[in-house]
Backbone of each chain as ProteinMPNN parsed JSONL, in Angstrom:
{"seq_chain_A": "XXXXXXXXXXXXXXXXXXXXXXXXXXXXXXXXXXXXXXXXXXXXXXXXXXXXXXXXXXXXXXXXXXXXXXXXXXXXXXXXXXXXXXXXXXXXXXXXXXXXXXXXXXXXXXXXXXXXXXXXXXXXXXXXXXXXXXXXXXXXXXX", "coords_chain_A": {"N_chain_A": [[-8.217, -3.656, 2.909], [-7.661, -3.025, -0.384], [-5.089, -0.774, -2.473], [-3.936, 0.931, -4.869], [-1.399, 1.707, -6.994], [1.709, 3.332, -8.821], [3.712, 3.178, -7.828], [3.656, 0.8, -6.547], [3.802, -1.537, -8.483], [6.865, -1.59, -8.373], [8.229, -3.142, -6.843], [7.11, -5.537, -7.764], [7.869, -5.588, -10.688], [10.724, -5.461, -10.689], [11.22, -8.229, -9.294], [10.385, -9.275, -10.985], [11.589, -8.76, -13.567], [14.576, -9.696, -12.577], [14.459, -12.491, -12.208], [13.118, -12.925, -14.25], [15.948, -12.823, -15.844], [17.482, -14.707, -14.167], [16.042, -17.289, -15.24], [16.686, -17.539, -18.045], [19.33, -17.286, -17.505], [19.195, -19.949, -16.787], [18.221, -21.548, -18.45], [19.881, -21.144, -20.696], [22.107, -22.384, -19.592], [21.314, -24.733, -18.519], [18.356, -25.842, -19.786], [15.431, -25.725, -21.171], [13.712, -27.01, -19.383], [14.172, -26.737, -16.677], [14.591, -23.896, -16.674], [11.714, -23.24, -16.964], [10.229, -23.954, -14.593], [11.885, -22.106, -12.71], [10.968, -19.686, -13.967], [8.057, -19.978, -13.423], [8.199, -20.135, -10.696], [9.215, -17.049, -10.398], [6.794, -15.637, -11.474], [4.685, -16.269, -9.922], [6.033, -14.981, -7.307], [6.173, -12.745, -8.022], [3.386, -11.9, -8.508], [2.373, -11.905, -5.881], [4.093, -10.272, -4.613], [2.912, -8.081, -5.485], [0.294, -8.427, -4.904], [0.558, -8.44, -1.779], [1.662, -5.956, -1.387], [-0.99, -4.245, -1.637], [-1.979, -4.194, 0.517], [-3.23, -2.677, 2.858], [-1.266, -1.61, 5.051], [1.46, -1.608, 7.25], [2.876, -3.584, 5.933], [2.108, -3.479, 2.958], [2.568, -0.93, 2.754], [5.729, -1.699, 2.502], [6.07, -3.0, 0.489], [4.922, -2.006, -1.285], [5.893, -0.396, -2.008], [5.977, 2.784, -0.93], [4.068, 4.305, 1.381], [4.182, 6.154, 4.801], [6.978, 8.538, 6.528], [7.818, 6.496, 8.618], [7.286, 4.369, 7.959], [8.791, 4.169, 5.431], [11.314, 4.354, 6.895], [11.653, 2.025, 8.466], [11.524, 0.204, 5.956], [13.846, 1.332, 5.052], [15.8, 0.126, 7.162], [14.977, -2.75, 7.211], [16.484, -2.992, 4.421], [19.281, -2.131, 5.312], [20.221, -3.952, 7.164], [19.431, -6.416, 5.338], [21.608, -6.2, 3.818], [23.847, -6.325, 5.041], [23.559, -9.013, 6.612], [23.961, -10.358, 4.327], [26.457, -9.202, 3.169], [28.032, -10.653, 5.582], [27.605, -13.603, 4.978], [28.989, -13.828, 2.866], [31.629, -13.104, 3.463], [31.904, -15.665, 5.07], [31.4, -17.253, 3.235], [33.448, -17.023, 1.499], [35.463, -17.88, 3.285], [35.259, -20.082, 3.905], [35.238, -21.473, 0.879], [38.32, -20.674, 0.445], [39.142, -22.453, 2.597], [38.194, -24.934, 1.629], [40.056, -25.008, -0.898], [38.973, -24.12, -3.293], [37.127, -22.144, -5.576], [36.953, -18.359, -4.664], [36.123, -16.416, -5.75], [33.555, -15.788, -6.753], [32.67, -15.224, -3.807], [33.807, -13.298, -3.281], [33.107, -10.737, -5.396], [30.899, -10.203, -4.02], [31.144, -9.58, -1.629], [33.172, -7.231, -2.513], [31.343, -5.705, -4.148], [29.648, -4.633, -2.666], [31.74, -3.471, -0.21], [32.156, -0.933, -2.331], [29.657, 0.201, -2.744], [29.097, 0.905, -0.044], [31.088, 3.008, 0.04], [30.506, 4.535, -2.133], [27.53, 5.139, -1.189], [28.546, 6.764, 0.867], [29.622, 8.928, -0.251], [27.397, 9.949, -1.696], [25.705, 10.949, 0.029], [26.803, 12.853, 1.293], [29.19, 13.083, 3.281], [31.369, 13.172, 1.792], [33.126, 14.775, 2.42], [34.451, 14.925, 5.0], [35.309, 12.022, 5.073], [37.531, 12.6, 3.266], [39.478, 13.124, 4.824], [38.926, 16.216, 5.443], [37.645, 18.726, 7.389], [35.91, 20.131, 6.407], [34.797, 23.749, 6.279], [34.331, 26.091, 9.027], [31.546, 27.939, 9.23], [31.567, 31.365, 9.23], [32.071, 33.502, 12.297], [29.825, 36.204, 13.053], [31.094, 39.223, 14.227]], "CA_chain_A": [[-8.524, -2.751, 1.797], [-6.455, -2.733, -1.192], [-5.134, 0.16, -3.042], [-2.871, 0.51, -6.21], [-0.403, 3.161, -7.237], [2.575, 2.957, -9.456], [4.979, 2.525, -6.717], [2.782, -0.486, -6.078], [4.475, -2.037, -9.471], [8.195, -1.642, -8.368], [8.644, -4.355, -6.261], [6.99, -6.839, -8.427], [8.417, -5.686, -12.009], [12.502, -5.558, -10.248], [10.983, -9.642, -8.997], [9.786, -10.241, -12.984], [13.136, -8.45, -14.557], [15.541, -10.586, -11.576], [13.652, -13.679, -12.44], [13.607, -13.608, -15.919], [17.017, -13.003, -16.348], [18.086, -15.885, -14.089], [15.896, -18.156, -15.954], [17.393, -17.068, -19.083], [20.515, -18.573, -17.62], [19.153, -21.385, -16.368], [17.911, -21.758, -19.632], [21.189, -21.415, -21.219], [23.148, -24.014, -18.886], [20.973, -26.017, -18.366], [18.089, -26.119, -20.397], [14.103, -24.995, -21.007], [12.836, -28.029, -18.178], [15.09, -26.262, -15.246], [13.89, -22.871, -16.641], [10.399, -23.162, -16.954], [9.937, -23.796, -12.758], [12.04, -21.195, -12.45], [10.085, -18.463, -14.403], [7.483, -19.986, -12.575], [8.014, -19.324, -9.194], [9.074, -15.703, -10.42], [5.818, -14.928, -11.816], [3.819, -16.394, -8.279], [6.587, -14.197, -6.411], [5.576, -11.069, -8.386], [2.051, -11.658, -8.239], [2.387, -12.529, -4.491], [4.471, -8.467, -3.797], [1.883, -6.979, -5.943], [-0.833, -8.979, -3.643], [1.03, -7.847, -0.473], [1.44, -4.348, -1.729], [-2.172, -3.566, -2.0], [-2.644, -4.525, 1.868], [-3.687, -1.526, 3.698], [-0.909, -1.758, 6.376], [3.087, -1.862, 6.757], [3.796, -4.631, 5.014], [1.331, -3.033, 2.229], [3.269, 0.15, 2.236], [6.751, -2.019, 2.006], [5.952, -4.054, -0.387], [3.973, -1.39, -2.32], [6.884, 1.204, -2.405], [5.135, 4.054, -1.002], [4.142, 4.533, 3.065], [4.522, 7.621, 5.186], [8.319, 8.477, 7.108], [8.179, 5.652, 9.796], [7.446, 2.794, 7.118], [9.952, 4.017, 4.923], [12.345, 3.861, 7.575], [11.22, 0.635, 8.373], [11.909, -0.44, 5.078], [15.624, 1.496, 4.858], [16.185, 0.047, 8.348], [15.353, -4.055, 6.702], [17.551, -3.413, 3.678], [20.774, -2.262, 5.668], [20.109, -5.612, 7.829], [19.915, -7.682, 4.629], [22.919, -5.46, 3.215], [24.398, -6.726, 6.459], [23.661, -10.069, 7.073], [24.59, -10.909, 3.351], [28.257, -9.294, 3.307], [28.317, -11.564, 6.374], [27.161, -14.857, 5.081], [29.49, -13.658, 1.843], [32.645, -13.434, 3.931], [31.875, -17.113, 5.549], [31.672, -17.903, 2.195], [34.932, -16.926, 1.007], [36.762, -18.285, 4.303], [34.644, -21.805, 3.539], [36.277, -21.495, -0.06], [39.26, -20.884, 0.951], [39.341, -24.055, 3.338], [38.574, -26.364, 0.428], [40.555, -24.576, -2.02], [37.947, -23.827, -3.838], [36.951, -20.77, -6.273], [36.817, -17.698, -4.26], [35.832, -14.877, -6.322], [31.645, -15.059, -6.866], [31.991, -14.125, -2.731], [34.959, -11.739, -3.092], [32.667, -10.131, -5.9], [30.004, -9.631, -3.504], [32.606, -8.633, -0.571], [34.07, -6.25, -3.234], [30.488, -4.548, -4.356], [29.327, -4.269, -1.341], [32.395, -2.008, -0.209], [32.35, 0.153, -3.121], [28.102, 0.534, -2.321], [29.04, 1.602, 0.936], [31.628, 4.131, -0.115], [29.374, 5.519, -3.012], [26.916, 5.637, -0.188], [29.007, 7.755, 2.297], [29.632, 10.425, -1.408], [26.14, 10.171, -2.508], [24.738, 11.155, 1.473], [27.567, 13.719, 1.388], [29.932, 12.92, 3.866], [32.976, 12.866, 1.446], [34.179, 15.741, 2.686], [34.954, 14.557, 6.193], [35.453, 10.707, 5.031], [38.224, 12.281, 2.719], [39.954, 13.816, 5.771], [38.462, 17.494, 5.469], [36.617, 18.633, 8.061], [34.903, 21.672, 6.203], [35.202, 24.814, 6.349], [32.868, 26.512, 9.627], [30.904, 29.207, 8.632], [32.682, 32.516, 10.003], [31.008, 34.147, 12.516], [30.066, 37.624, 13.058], [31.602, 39.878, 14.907]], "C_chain_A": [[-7.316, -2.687, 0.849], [-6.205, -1.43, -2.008], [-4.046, 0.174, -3.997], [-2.39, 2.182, -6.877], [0.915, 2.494, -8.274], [3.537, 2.718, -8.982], [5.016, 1.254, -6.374], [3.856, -2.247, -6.99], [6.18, -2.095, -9.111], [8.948, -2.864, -7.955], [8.142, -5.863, -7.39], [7.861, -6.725, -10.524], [10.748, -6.127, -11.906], [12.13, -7.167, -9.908], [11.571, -10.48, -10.684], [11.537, -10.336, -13.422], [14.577, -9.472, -13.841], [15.629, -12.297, -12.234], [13.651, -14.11, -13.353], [14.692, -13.608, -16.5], [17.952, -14.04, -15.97], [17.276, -17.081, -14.658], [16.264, -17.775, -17.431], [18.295, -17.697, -19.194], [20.245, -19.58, -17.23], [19.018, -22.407, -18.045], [19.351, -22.088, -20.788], [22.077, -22.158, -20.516], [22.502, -24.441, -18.596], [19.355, -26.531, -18.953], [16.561, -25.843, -20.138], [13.583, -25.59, -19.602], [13.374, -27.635, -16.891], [14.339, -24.553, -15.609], [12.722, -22.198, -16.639], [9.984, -23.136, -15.418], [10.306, -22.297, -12.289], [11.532, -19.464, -12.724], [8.593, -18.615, -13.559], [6.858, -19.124, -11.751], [8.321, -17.573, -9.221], [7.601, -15.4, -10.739], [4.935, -14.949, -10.548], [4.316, -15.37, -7.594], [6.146, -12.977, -6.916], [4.376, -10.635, -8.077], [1.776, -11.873, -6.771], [2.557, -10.593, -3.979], [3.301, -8.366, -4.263], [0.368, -7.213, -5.272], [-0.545, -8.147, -2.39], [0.996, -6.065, -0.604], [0.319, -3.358, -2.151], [-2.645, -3.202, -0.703], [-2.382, -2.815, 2.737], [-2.79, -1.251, 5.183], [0.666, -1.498, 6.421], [3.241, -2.127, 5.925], [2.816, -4.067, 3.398], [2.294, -1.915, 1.633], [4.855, -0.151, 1.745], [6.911, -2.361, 0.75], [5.581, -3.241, -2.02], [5.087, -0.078, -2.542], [6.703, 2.307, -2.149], [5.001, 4.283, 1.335], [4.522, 6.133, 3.618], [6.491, 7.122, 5.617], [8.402, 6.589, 7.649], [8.254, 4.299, 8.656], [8.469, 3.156, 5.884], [10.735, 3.881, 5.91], [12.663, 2.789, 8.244], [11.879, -0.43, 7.23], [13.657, -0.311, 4.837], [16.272, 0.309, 5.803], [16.209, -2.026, 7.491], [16.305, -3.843, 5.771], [19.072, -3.272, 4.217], [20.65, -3.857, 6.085], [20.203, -6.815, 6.233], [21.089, -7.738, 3.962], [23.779, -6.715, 4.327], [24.935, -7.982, 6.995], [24.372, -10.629, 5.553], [25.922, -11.083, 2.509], [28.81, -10.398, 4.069], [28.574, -12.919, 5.976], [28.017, -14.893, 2.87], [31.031, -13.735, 2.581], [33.09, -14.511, 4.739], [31.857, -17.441, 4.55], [32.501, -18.007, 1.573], [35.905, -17.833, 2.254], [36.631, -20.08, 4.318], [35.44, -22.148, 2.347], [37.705, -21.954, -0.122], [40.15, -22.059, 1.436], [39.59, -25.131, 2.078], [39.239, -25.873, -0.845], [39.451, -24.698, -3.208], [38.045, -22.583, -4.514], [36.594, -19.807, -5.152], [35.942, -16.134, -4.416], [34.485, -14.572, -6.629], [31.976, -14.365, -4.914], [33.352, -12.848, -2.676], [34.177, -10.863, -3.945], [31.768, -9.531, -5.08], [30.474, -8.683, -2.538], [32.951, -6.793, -1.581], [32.502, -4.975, -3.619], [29.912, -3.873, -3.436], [29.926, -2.837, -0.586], [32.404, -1.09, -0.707], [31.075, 0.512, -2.935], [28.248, 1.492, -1.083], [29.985, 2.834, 1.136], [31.191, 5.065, -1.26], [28.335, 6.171, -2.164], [27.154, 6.868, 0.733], [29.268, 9.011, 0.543], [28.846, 10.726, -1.673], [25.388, 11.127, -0.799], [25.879, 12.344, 2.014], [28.565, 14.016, 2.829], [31.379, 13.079, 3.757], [33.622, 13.556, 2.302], [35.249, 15.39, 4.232], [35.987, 12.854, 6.014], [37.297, 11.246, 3.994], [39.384, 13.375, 3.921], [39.935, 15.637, 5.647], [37.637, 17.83, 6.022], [35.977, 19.316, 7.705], [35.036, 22.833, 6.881], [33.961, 24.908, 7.671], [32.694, 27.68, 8.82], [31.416, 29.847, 9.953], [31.282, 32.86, 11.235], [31.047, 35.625, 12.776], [30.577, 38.072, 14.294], [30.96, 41.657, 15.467]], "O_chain_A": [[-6.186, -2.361, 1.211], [-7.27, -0.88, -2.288], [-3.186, -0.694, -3.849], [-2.928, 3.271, -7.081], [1.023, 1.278, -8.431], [4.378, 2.037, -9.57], [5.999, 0.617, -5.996], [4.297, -3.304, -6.538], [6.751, -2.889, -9.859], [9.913, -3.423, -8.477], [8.782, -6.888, -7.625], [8.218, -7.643, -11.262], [11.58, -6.691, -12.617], [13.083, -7.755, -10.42], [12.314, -11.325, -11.183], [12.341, -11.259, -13.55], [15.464, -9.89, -14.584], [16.587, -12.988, -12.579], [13.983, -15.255, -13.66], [14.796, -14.207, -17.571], [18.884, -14.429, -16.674], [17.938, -18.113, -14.549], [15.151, -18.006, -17.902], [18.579, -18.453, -20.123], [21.161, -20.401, -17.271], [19.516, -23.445, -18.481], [19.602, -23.093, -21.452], [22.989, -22.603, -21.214], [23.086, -25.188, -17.81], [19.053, -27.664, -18.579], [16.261, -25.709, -18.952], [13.095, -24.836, -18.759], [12.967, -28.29, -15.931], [13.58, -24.081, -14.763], [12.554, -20.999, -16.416], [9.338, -22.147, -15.072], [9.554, -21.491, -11.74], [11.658, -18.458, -12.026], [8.025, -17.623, -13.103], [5.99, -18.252, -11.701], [7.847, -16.836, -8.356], [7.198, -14.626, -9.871], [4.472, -13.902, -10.097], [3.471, -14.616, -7.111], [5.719, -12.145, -6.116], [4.079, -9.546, -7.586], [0.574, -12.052, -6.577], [1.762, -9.87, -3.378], [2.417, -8.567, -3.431], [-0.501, -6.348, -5.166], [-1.321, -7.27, -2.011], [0.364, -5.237, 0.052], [0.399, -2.258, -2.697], [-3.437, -2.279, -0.512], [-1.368, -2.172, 3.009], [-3.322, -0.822, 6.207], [1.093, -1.099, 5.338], [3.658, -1.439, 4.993], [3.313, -4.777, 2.523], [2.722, -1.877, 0.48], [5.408, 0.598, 0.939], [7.843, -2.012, 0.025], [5.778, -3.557, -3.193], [4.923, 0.96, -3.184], [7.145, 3.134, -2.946], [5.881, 4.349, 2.194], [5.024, 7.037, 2.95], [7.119, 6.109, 5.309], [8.984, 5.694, 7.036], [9.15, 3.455, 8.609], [8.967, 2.154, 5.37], [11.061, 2.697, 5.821], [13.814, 2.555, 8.613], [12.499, -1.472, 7.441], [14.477, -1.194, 4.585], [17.155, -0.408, 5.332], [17.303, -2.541, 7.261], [17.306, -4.497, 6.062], [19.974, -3.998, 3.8], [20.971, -4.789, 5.348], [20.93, -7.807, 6.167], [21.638, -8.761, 3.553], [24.144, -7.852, 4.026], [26.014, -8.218, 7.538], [25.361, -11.351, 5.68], [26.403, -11.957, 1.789], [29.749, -11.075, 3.651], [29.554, -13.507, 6.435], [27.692, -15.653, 1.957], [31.689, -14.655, 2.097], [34.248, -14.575, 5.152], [32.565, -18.447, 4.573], [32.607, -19.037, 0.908], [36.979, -18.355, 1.958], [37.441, -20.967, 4.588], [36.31, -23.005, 2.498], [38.196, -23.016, -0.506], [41.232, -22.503, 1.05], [40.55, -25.801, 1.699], [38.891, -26.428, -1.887], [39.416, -25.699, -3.922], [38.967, -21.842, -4.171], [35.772, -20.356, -4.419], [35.446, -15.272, -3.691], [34.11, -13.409, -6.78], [31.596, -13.223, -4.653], [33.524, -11.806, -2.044], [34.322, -9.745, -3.451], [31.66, -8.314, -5.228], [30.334, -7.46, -2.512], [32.903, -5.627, -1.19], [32.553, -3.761, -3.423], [29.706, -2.66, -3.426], [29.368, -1.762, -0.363], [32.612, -0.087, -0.024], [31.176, 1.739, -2.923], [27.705, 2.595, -1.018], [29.849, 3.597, 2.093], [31.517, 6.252, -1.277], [28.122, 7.382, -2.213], [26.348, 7.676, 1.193], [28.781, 10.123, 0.749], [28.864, 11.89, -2.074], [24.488, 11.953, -0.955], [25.77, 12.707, 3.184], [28.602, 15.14, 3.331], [32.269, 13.134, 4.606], [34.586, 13.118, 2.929], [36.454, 15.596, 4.38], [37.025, 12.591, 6.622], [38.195, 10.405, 4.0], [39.959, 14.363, 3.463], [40.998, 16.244, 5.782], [36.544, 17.496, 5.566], [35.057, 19.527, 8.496], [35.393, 22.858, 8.059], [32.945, 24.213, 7.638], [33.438, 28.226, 8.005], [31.625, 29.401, 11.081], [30.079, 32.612, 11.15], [32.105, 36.253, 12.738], [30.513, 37.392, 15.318], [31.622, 42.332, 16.256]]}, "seq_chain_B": "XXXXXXXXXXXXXXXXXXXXXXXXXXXXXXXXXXXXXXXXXXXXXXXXXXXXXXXXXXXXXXXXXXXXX", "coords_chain_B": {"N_chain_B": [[10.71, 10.072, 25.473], [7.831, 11.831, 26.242], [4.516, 12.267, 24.586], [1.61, 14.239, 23.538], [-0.233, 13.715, 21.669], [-2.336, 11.631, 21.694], [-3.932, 12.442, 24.393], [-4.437, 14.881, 22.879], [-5.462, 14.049, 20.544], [-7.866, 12.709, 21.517], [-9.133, 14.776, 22.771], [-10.363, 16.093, 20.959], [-12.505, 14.457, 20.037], [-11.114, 13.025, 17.586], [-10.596, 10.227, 15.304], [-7.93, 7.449, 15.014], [-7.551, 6.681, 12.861], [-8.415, 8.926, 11.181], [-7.157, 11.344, 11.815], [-4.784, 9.804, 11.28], [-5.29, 11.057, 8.541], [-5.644, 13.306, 8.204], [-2.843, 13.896, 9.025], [-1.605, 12.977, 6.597], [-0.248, 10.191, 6.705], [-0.186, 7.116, 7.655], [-2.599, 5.158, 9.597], [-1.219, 3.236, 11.625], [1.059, 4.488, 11.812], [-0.024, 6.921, 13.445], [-0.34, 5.365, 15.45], [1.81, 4.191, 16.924], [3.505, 6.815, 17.153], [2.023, 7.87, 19.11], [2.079, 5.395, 21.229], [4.539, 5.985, 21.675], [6.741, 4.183, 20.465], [7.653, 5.857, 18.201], [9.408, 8.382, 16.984], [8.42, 11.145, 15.894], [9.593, 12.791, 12.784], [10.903, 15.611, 12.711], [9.502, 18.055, 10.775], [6.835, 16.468, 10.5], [6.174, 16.716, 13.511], [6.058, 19.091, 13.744], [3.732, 19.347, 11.902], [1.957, 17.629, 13.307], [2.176, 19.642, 15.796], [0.929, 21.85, 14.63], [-1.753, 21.245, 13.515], [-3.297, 20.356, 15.478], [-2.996, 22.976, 16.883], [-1.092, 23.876, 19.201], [1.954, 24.707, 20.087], [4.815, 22.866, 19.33], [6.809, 22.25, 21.644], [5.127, 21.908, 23.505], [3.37, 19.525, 22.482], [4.931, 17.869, 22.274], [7.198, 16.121, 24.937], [10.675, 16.737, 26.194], [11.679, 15.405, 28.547], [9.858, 14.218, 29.648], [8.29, 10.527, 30.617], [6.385, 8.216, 28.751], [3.394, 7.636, 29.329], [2.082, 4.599, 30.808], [-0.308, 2.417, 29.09]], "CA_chain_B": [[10.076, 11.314, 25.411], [6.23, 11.713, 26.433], [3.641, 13.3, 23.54], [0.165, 14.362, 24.028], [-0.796, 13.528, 20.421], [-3.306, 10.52, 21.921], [-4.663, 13.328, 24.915], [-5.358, 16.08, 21.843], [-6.67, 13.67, 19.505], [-9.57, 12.425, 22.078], [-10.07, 15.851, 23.206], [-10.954, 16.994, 19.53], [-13.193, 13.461, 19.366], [-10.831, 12.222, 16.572], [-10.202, 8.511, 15.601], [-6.497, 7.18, 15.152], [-7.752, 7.334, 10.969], [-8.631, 10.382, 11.039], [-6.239, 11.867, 12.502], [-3.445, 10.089, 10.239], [-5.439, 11.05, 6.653], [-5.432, 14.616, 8.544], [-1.654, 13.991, 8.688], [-1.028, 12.402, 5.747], [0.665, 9.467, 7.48], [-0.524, 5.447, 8.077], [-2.846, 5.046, 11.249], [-0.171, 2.733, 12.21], [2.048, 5.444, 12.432], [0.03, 7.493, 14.483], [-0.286, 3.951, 16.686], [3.337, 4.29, 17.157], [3.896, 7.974, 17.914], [0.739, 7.744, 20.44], [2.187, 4.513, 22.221], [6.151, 6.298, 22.322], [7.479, 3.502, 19.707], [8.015, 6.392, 17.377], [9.714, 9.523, 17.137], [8.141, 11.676, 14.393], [10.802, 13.649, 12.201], [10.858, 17.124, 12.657], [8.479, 18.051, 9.861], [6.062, 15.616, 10.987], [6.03, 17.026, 14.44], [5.418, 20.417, 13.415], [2.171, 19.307, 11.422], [0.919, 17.594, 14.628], [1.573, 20.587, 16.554], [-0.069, 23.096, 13.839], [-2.939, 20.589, 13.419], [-3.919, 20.618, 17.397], [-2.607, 23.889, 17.559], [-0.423, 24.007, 20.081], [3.855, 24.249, 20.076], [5.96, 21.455, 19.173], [7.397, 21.592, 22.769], [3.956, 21.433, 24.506], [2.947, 18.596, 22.204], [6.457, 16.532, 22.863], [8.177, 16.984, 26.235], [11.773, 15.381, 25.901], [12.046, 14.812, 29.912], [8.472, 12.635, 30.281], [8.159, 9.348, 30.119], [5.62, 7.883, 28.23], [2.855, 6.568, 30.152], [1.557, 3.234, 30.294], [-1.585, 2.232, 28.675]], "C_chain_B": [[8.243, 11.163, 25.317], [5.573, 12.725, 25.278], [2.132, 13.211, 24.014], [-0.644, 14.002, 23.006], [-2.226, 12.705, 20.744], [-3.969, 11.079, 22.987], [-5.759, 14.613, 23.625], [-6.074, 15.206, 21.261], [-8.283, 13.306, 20.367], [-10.201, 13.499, 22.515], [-11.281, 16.113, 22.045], [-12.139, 15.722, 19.142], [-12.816, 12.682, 17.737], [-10.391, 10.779, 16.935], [-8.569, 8.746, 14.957], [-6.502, 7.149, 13.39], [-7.741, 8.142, 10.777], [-7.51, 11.081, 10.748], [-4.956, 11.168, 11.647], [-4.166, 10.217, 8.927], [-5.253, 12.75, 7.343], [-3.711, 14.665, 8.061], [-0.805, 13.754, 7.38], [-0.116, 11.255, 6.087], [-0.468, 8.169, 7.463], [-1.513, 5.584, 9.468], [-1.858, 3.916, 11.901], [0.81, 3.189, 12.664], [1.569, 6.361, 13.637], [-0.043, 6.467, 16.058], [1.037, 4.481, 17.169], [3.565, 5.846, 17.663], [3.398, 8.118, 19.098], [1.931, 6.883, 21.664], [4.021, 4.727, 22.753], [7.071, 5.371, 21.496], [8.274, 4.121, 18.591], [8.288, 7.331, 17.212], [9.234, 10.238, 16.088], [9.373, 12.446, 13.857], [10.606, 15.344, 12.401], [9.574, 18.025, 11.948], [7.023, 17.726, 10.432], [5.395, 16.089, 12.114], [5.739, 18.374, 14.29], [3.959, 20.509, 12.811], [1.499, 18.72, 12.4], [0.82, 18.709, 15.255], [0.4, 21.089, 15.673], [-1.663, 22.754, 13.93], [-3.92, 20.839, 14.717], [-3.831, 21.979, 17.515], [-1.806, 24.409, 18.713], [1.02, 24.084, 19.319], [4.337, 23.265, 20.185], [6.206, 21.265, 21.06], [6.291, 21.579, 23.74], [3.578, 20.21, 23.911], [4.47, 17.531, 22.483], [7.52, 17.14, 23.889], [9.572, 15.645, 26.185], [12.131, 14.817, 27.195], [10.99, 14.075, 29.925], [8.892, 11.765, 29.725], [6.789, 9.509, 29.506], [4.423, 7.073, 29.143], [2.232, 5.498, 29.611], [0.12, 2.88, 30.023], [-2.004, 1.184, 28.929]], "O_chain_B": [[7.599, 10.519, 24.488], [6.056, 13.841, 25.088], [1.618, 12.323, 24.695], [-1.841, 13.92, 23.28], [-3.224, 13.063, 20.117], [-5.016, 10.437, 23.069], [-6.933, 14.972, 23.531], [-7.297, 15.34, 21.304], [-9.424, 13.552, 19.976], [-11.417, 13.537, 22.704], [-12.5, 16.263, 22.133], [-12.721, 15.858, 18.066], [-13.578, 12.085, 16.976], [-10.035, 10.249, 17.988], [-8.096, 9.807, 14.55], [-5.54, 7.56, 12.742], [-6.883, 8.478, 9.961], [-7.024, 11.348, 9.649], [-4.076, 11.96, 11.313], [-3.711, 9.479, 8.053], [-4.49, 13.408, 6.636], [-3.309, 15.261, 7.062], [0.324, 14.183, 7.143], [1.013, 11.444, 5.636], [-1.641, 8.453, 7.222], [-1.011, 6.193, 10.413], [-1.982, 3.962, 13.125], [1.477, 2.735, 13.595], [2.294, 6.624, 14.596], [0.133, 6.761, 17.24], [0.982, 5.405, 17.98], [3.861, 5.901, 18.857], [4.073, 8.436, 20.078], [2.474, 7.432, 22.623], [4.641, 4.123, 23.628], [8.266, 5.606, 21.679], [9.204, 3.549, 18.022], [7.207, 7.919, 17.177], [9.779, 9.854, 15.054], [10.213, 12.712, 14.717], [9.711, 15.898, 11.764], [8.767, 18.613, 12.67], [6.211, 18.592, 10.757], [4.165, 16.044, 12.082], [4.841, 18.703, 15.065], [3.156, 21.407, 13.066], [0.355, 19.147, 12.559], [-0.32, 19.12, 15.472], [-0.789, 20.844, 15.878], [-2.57, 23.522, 14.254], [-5.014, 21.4, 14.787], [-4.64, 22.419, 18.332], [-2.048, 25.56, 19.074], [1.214, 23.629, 18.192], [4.306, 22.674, 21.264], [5.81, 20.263, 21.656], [6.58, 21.205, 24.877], [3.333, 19.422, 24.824], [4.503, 16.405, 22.979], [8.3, 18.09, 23.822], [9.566, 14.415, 26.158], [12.837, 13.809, 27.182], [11.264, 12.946, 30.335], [9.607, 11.759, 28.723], [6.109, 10.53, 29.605], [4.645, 5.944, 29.583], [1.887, 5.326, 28.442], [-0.657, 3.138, 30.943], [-3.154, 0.885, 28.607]]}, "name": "protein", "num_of_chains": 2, "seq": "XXXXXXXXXXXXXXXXXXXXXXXXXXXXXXXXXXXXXXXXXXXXXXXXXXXXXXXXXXXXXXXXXXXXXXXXXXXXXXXXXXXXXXXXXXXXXXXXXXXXXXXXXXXXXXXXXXXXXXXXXXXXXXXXXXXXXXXXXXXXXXXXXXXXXXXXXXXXXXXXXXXXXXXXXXXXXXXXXXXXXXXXXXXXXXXXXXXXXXXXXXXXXXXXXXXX"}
């Protein structure tokens, strides 16, 4: 059963806007016949979430931006993991660099946003206070 | 932790749909709370009790296991 909501649209318009801006550059280094595939396969991939995100099920509610608790946390629970695996496979990429003297800095950029994500994270989820060595005040109690 | 959520619902003759558009929730989710894969949030667990009627700590006991189906 499919069903359609405006949450439904998130995943595939962040695909379109991703998509069309790296064929844009493809377009600009290297030229319409490299960018045309590539707008492409964005438009299949959009129309593909917005397919998946109708489906009456998990992957329906992931895909579709929407779901009760458990499938959002489902969904939080894949993006740390790709958070995760991609710092990872960003700091093999710098130490590969490295080796062949090579440019370093597209994975130190990622390395580098990454950290500052995860310390916006710990201010935004309100932790500073402890993270900036303050344990907070307790609340008094009565007497 | 053992829940009775999948005892109340067959008492009351509900289906595993039902029973999550009652909740507002996925029947996949109530799959998962039923079979022990899923802890509901606080919230959550208060609208199952209310729904059945019963107390949070009669509908989820944190010493049972879960039995096997």
């Amino acid at each position: 059963m499919m069903r359609l909501s405006h949450g439904r649209l998130r995943v595939p318009a962040g695909t379109l806007i991703l998509g069309t801006g790296l064929a844009a550059a493809v377009l600009v280094g290297q030229g319409w016949h490299n960018a045309i595939p590539v707008e492409v396969v964005t438009a299949v991939a959009a129309v593909g979430y917005f397919l998946l995100g109708g489906l009456n099920n998990d992957v329906g509610a992931i895909y579709g931006s929407s779901g009760d608790e458990r499938q959002q946390m489902v969904r939080q629970r894949a993006q740390a993991l790709t958070a995760v695996v991609t710092v990872l496979a960003a700091v093999i990429g710098y130490m590969v660099q490295i080796a062949r003297r090579a440019p370093t800095w597209p994975f130190g950029v990622v390395v580098g946003v990454a950290a500052a994500s995860f310390v916006v994270g710990l201010a935004i989820y309100r932790v500073h206070d402890t993270f900036l060595g303050s344990p907070g005040v307790p609340e008094e109690t009565r007497k | 932790m053992r829940n009775r959520v999948k005892e109340q619902r067959i008492q009351r003759g509900l289906s595993q749909a039902e029973l999550a558009a009652a909740l507002g929730v996925s029947r996949q989710t109530v799959i998962s709370i039923e079979s022990g894969r899923y802890l509901p949030s606080l919230p959550l667990a208060f609208r199952i009790a209310r729904f059945f009627n019963v107390t949070v700590d009669k509908m989820f006991d944190p010493e049972g296991e879960v039995p096997e189906t």
